[in-house]
DSSP file (Angstrom, degrees, kcal/mol; ACC not computed):
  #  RESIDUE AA STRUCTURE BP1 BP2  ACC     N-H-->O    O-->H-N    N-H-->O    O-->H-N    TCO  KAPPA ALPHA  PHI   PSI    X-CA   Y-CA   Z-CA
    1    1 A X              0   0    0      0, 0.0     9,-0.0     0, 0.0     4,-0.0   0.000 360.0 360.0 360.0 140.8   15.7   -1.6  -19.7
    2    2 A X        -     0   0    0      1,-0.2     3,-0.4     2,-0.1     0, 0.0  -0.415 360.0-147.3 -51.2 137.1   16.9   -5.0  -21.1
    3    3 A X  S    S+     0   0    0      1,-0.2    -1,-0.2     0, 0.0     0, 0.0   0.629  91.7  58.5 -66.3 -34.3   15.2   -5.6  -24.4
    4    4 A X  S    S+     0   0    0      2,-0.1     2,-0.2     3,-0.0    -1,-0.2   0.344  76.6 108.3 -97.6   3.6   15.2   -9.1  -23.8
    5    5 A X        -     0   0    0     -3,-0.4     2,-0.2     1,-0.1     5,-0.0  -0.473  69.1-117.6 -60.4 143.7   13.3   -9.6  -20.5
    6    6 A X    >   -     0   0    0     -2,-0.2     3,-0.9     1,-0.0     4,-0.4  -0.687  24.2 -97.8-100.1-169.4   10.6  -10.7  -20.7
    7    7 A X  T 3> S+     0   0    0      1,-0.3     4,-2.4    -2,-0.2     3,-0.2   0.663 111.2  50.5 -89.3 -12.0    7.4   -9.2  -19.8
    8    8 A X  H 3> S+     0   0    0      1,-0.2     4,-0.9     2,-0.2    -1,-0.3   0.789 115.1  51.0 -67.5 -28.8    6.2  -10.3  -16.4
    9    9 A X  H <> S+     0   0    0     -3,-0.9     4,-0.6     2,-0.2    -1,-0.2   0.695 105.8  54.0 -92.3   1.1    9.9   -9.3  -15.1
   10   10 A X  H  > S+     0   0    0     -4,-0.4     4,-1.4    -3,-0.2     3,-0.3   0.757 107.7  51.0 -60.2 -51.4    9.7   -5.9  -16.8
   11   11 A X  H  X S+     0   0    0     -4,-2.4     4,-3.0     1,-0.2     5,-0.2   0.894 111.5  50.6 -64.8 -26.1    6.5   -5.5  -14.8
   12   12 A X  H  X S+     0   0    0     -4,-0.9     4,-0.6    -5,-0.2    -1,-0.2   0.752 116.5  36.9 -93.9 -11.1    8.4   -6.5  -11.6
   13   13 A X  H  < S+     0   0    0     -4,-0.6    -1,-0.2    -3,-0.3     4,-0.2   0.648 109.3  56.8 -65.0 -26.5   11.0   -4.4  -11.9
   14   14 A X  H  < S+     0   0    0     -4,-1.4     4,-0.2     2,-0.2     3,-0.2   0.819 117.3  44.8 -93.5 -51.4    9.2   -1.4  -13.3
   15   15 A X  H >X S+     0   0    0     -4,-3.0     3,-4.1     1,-0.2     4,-0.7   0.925 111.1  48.5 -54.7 -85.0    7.0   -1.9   -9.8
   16   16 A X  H 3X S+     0   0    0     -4,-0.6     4,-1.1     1,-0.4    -1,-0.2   0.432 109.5  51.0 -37.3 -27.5    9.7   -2.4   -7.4
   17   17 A X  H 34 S+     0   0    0     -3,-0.2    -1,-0.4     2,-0.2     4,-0.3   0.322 110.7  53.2-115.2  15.7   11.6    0.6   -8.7
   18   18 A X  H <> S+     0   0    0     -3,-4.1     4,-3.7    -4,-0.2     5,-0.3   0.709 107.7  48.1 -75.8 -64.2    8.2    2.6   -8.2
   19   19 A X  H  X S+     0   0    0     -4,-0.7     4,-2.6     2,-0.2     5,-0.3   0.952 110.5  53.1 -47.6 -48.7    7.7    1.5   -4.5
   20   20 A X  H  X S+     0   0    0     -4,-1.1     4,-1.3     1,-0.2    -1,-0.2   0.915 108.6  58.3 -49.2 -51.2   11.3    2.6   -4.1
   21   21 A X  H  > S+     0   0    0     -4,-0.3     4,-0.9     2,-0.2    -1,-0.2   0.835 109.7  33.1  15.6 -89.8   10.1    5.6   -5.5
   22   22 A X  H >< S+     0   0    0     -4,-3.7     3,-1.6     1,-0.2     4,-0.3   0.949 107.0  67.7 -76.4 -47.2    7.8    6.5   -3.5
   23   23 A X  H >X S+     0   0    0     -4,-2.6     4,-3.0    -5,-0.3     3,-2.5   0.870  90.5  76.9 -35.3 -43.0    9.5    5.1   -0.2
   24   24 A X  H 3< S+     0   0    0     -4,-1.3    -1,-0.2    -5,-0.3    -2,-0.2   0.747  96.2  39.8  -1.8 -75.6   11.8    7.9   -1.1
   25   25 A X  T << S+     0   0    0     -3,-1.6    -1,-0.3    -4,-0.9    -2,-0.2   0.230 114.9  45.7 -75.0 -13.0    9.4   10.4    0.3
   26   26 A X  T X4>S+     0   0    0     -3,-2.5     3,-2.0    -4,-0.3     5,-0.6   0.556  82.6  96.5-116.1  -6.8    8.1    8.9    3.3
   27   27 A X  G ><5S+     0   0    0     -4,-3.0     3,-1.5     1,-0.3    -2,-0.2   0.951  95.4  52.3 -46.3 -30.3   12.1    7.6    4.8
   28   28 A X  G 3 5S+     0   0    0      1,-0.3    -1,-0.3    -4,-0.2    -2,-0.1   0.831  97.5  50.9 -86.3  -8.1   11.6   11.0    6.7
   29   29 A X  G < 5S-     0   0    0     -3,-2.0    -1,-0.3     2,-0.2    -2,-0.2  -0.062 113.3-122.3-111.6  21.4    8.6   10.7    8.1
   30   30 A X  T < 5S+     0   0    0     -3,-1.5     2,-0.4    -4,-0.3    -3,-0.1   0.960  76.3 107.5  45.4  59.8   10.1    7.0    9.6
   31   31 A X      < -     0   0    0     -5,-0.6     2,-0.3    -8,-0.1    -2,-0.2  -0.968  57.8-140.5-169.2 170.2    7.3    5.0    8.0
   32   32 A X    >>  -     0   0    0     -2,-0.4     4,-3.1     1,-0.1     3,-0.5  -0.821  32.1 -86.4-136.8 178.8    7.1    2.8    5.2
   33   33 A X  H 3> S+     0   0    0      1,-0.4     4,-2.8    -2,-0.3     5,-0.2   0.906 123.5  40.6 -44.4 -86.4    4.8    1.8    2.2
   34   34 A X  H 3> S+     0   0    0      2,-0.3     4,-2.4     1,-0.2    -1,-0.4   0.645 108.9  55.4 -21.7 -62.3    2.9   -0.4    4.1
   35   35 A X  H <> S+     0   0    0     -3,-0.5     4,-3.1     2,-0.2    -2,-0.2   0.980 109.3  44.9 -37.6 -89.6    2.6    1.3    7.0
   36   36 A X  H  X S+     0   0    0     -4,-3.1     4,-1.6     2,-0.2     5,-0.3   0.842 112.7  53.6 -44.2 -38.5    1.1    4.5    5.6
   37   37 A X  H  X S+     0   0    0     -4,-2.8     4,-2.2    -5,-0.4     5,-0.2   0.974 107.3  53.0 -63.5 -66.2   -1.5    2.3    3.2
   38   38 A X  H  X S+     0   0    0     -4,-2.4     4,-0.6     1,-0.2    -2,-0.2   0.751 111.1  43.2 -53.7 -45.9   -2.6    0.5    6.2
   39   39 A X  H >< S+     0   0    0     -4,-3.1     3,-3.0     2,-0.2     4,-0.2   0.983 113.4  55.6 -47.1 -72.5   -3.5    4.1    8.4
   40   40 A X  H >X S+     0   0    0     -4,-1.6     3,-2.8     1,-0.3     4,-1.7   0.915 110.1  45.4 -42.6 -63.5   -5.1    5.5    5.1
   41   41 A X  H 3X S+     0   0    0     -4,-2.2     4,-0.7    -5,-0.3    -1,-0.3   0.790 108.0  53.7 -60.1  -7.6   -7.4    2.5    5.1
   42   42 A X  H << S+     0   0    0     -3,-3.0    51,-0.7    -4,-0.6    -1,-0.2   0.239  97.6  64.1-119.0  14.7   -8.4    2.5    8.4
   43   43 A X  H <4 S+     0   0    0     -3,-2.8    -1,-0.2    -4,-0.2    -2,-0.2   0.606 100.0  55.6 -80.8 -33.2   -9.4    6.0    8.3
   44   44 A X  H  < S+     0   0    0     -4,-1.7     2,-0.2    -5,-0.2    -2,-0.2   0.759 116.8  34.4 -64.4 -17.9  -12.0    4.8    5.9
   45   45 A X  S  < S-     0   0    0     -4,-0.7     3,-0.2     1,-0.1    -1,-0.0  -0.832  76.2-125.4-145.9 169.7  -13.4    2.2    8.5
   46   46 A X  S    S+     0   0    0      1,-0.3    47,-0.2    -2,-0.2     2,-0.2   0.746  92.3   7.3 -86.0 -12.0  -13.8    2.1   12.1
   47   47 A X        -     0   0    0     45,-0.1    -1,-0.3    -6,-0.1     2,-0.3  -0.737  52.6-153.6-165.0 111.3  -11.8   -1.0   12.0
   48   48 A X  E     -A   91   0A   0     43,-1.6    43,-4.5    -2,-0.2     2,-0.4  -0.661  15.0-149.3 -69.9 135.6   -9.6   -4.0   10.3
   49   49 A X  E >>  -A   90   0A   0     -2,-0.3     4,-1.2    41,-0.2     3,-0.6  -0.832  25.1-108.9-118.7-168.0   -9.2   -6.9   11.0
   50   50 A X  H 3> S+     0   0    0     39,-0.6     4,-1.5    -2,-0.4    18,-0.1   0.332 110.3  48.7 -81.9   4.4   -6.1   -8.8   10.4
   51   51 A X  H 3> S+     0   0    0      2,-0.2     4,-1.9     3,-0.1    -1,-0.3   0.794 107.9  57.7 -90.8 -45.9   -6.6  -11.1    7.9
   52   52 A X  H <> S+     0   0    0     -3,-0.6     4,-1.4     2,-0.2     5,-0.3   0.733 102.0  58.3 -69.4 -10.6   -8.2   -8.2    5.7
   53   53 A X  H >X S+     0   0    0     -4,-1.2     4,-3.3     2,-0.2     3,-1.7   0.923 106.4  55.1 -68.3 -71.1   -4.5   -6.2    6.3
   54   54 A X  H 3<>S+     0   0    0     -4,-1.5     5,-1.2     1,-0.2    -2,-0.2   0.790 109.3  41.0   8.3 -62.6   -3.2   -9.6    4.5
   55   55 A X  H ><5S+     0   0    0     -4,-1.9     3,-0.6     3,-0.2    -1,-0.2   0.751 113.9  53.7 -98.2 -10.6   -5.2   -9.3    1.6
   56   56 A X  H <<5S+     0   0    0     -3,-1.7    -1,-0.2    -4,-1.4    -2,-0.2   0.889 121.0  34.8 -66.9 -48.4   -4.6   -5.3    1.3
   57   57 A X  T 3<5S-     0   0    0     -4,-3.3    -1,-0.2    -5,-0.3    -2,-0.2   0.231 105.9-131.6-103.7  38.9   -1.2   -5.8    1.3
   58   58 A X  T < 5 +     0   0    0     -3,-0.6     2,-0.3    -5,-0.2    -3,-0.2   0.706  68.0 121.5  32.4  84.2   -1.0   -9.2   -0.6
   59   59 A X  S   <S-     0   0    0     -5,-1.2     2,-0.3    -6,-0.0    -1,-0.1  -0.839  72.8 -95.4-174.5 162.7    1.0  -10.4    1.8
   60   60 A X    >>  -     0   0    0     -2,-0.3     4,-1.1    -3,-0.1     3,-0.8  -0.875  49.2-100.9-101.9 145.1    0.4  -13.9    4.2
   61   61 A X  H 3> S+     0   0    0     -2,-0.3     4,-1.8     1,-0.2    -7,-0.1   0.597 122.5  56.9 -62.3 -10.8   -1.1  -13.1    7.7
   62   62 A X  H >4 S+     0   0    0      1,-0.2     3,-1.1     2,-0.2     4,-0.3   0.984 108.2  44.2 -57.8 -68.9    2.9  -13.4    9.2
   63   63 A X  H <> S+     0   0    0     -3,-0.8     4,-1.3     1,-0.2    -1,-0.2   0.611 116.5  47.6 -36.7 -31.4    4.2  -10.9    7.0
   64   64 A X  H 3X S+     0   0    0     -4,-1.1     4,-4.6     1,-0.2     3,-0.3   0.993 109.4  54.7 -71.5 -44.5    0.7   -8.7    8.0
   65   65 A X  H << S+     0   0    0     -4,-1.8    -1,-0.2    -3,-1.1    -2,-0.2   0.554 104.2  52.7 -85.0  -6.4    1.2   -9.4   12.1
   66   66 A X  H  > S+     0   0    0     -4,-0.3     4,-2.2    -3,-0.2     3,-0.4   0.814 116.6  43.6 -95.9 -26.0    4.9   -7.9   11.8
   67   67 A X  H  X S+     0   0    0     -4,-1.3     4,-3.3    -3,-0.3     5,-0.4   0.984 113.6  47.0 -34.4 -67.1    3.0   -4.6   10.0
   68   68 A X  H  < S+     0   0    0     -4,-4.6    -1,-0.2    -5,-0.2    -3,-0.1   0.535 112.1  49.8 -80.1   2.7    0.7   -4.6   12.1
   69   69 A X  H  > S+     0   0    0     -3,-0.4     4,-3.1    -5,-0.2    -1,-0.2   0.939 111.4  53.9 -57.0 -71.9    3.6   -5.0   15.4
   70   70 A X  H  X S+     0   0    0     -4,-2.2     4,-2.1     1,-0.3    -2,-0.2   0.877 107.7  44.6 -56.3 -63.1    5.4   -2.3   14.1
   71   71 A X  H  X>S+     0   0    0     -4,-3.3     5,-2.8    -5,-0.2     4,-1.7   0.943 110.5  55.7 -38.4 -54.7    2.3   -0.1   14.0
   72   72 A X  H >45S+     0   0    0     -5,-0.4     3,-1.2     1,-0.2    -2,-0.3   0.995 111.4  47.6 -50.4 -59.2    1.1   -1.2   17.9
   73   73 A X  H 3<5S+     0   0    0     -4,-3.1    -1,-0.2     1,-0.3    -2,-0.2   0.815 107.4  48.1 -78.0 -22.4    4.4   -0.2   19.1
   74   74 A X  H 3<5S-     0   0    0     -4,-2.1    -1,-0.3    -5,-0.1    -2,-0.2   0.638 111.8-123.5 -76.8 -20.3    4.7    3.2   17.5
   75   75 A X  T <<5S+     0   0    0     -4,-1.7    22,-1.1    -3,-1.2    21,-0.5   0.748  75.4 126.4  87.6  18.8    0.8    3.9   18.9
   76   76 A X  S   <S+     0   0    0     -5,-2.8    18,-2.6    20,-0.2     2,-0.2   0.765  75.4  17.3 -91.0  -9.7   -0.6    4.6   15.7
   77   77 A X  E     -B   93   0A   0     -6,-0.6     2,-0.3    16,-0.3    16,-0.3  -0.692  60.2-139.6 -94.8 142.1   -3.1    2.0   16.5
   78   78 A X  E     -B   92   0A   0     14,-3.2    14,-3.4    -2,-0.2     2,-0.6  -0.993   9.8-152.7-142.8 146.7   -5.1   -0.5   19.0
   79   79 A X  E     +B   91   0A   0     -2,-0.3     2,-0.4    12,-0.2    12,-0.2  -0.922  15.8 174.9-114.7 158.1   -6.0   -3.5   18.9
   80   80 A X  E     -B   90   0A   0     10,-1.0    10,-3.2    -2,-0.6     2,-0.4  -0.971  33.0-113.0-149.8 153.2   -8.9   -4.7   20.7
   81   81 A X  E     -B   89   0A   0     -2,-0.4     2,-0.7     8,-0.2     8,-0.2  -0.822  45.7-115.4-106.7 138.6  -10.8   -8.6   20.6
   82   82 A X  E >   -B   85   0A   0      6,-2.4     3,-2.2     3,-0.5     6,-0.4  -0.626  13.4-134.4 -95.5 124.0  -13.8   -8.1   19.2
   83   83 A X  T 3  S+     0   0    0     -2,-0.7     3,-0.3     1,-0.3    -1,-0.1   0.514  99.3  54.3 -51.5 -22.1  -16.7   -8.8   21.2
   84   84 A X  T 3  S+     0   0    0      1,-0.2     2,-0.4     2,-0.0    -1,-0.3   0.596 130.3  21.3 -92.7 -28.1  -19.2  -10.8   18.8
   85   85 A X  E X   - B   0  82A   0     -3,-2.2     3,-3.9     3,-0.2    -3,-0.5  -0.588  63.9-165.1-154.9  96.1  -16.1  -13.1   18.5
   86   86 A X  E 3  S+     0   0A   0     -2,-0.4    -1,-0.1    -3,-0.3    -3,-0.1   0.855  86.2  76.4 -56.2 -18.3  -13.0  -13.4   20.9
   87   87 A X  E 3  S+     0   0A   0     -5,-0.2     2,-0.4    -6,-0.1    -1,-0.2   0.710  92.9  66.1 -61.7 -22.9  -11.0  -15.2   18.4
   88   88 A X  E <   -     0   0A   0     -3,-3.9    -6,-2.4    -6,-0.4     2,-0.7  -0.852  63.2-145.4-126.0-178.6  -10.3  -11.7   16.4
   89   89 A X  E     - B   0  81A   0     -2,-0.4   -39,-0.6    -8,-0.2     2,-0.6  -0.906   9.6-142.0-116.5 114.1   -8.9   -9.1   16.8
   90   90 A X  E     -AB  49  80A   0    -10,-3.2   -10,-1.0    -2,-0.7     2,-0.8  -0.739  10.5-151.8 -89.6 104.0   -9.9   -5.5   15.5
   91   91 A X  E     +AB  48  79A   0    -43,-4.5   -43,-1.6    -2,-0.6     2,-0.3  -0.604  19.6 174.5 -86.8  96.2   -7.5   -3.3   14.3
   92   92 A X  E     - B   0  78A   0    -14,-3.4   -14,-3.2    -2,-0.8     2,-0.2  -0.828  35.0-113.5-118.0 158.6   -8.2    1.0   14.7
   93   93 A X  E     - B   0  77A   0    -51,-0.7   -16,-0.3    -2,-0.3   -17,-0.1  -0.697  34.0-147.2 -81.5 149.3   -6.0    4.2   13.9
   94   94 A X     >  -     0   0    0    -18,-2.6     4,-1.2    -2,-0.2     5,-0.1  -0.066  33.4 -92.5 -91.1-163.0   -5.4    5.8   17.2
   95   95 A X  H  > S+     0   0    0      2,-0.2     4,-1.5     3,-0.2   -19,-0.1   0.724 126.0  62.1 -95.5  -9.1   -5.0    9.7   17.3
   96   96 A X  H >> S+     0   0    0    -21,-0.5     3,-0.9     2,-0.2     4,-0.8   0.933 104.7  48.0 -60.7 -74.1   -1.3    9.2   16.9
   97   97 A X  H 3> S+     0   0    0    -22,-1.1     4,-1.2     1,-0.3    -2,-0.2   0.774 107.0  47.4 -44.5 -26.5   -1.9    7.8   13.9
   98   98 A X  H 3X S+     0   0    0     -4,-1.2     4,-2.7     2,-0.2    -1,-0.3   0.919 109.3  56.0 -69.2 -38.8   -4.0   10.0   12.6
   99   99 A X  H XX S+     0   0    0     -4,-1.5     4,-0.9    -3,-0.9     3,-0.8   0.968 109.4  54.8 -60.0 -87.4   -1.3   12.7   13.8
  100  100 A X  H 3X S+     0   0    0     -4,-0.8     4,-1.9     1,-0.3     5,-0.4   0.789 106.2  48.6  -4.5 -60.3    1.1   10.5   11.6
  101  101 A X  H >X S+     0   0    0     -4,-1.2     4,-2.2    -5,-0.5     3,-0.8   0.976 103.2  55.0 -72.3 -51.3   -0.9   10.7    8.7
  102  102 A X  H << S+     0   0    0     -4,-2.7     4,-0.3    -3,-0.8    -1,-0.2   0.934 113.3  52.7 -56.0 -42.1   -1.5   14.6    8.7
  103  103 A X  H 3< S+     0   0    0     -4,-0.9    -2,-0.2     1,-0.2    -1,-0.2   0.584 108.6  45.4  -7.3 -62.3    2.7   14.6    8.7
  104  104 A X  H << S+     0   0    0     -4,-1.9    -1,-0.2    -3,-0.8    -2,-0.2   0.481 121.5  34.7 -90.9 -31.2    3.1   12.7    6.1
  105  105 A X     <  +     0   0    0     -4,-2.2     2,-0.9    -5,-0.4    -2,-0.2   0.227  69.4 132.8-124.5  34.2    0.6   14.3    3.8
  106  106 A X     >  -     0   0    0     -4,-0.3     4,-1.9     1,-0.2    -3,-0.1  -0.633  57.7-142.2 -80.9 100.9    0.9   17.5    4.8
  107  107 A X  T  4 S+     0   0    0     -2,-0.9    -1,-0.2     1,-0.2     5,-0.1   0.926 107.1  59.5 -50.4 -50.7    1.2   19.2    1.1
  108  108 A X  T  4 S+     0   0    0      1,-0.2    -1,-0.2     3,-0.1     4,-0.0   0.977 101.7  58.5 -36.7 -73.2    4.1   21.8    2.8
  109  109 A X  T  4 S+     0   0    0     -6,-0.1    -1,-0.2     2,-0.1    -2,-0.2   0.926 105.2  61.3 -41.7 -48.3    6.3   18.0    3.6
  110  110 A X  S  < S-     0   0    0     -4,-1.9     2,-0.5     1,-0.1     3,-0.1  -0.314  83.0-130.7 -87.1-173.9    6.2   17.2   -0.3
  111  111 A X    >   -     0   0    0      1,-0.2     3,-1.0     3,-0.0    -1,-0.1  -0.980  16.8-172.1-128.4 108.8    7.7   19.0   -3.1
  112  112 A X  G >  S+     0   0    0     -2,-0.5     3,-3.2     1,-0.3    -1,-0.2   0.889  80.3  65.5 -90.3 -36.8    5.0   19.1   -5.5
  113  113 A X  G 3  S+     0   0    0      1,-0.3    -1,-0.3    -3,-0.1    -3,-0.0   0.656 104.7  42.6 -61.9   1.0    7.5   20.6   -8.2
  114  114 A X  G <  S+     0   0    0     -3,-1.0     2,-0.3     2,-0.1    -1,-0.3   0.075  88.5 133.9-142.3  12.4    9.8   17.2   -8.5
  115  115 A X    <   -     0   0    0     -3,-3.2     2,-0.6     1,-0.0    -3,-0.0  -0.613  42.3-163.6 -53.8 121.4    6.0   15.0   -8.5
  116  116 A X        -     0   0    0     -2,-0.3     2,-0.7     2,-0.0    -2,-0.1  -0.968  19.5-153.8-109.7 136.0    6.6   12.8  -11.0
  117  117 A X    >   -     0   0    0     -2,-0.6     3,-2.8     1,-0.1     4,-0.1  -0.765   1.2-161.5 -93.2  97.1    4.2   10.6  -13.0
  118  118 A X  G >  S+     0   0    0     -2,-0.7     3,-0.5     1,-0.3    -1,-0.1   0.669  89.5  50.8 -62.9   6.0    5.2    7.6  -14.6
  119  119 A X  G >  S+     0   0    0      1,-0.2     3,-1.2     2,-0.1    -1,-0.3   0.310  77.3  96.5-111.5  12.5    2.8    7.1  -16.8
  120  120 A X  G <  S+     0   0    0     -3,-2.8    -1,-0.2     1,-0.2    -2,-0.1   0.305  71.8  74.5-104.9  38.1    3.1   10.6  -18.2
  121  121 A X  G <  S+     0   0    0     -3,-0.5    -1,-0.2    -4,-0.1     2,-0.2   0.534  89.6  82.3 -76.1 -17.1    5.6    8.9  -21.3
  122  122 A X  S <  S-     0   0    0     -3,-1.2     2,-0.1    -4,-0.1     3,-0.0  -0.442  87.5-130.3 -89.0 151.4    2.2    7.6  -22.6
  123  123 A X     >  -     0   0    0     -2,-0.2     4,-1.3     1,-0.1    -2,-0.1  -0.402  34.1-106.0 -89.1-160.8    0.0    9.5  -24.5
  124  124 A X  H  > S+     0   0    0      2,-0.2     4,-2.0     1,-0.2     5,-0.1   0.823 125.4  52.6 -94.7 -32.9   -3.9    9.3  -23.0
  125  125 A X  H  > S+     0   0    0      1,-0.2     4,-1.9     2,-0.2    -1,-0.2   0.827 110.3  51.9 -81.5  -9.0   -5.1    6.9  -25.9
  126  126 A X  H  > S+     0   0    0      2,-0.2     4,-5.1     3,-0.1    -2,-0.2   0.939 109.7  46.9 -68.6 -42.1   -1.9    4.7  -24.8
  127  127 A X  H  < S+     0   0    0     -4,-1.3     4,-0.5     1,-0.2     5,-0.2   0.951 104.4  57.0 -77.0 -20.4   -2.9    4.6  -21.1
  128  128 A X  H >X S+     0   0    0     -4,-2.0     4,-2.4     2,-0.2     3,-2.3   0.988 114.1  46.0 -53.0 -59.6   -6.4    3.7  -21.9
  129  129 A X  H 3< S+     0   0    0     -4,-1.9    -1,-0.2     1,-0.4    -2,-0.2   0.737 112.5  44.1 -43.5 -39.0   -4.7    0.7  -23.8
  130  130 A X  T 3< S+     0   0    0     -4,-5.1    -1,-0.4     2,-0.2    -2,-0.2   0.294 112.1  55.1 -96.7  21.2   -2.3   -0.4  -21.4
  131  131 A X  T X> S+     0   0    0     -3,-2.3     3,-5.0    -4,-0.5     4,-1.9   0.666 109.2  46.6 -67.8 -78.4   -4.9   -0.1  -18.7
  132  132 A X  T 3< S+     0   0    0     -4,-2.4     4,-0.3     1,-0.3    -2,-0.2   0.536 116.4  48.2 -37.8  -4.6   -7.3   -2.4  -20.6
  133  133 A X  T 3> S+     0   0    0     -2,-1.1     4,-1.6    -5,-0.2    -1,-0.3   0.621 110.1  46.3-108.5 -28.6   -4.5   -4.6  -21.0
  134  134 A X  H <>>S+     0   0    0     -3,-5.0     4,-4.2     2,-0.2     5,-0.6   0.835 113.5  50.4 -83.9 -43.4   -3.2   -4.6  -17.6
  135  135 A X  H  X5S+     0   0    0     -4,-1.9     4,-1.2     1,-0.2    -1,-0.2   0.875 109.3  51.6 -66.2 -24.3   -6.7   -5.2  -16.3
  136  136 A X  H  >5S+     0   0    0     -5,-0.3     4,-1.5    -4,-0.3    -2,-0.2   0.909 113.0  48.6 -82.0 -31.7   -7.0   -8.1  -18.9
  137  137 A X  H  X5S+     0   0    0     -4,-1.6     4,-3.3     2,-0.2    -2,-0.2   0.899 110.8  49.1 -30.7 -50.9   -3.7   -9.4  -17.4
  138  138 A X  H  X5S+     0   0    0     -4,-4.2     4,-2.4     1,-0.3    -1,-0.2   0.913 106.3  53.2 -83.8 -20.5   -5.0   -9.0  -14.2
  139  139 A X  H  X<S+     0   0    0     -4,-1.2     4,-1.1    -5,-0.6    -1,-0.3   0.947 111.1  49.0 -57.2 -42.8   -8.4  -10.9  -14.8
  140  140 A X  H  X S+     0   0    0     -4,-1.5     4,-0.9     2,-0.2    -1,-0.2   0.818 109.7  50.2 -87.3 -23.8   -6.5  -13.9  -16.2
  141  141 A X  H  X S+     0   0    0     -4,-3.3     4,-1.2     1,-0.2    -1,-0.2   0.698 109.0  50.6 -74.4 -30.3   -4.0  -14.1  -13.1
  142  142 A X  H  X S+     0   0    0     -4,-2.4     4,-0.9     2,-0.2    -2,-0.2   0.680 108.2  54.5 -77.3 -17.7   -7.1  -13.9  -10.3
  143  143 A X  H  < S+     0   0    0     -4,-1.1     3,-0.4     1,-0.2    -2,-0.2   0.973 115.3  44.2 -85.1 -36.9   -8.8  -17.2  -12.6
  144  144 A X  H  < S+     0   0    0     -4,-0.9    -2,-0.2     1,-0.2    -1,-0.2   0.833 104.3  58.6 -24.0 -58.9   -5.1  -18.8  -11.8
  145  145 A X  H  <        0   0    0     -4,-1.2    -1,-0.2     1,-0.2    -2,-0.1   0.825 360.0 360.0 -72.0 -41.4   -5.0  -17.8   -8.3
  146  146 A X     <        0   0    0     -4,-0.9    -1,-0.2    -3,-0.4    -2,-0.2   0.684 360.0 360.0 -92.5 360.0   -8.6  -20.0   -7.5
């Protein structure tokens, strides 16, 4: 990596060529990064709605509603207006989607031997350090953000 970056575009590269990463592994299973976080959370709950997709995927609610299209058409999903308030809309995994999800993380589909860790250049008292340092990062960028 250029020496001479500085460090907020080191971090954005260093991301960007993780998500690439990882997209890698799901391009066969015709779903993307996004996609697949959004199923996983909505196994934890009976329901999103669509503003909280937004703010999972950092994203503005435009960027969310073409996720959350893409999802509707494939069937992994439903939306239904939510009865205490017809103005939203409540977002559940269907049983396609769940059927998606077993697919995709179905231990057989990866190749655990070629898993790779980025972080495992660090030694353990380094990542403790660059965590605490990434979390003080990230504390100073949410007082920015309000």
């Amino acid at each position: 990596m250029n020496e001479k970056l500085p460090i907020m575009s080191k971090l954005g590269i260093i991301f960007l060529t993780w998500r690439r990463y990882l997209q890698r592994d799901l391009n066969p299973h015709k779903i993307t990064l996004k996609q697949h976080y959004i199923l996983k959370q909505l196994t934890k709950k009976d329901f999103l709605y669509p503003s909280q997709i937004a703010d999972m995927l950092f994203c503005d609610r435009p960027t969310a509603t073409v996720v959350i299209k893409i999802l509707d058409r494939e069937k992994w999903i439903i939306k239904e207006k939510d009865p205490e308030n017809a103005k939203q809309i409540k977002i559940s995994i269907t049983d396609m989607g769940l059927a998606k999800l077993r697919s995709v993380d179905n231990p057989k589909s990866s190749n655990e031997d070629n898993e790779f860790d980025p972080l495992d250049c660090f030694t353990e008292q380094e990542k403790f350090q660059f965590n605490m340092l990434l979390n003080k990062l990230g504390n100073h960028m949410e007082k920015k953000e309000k």
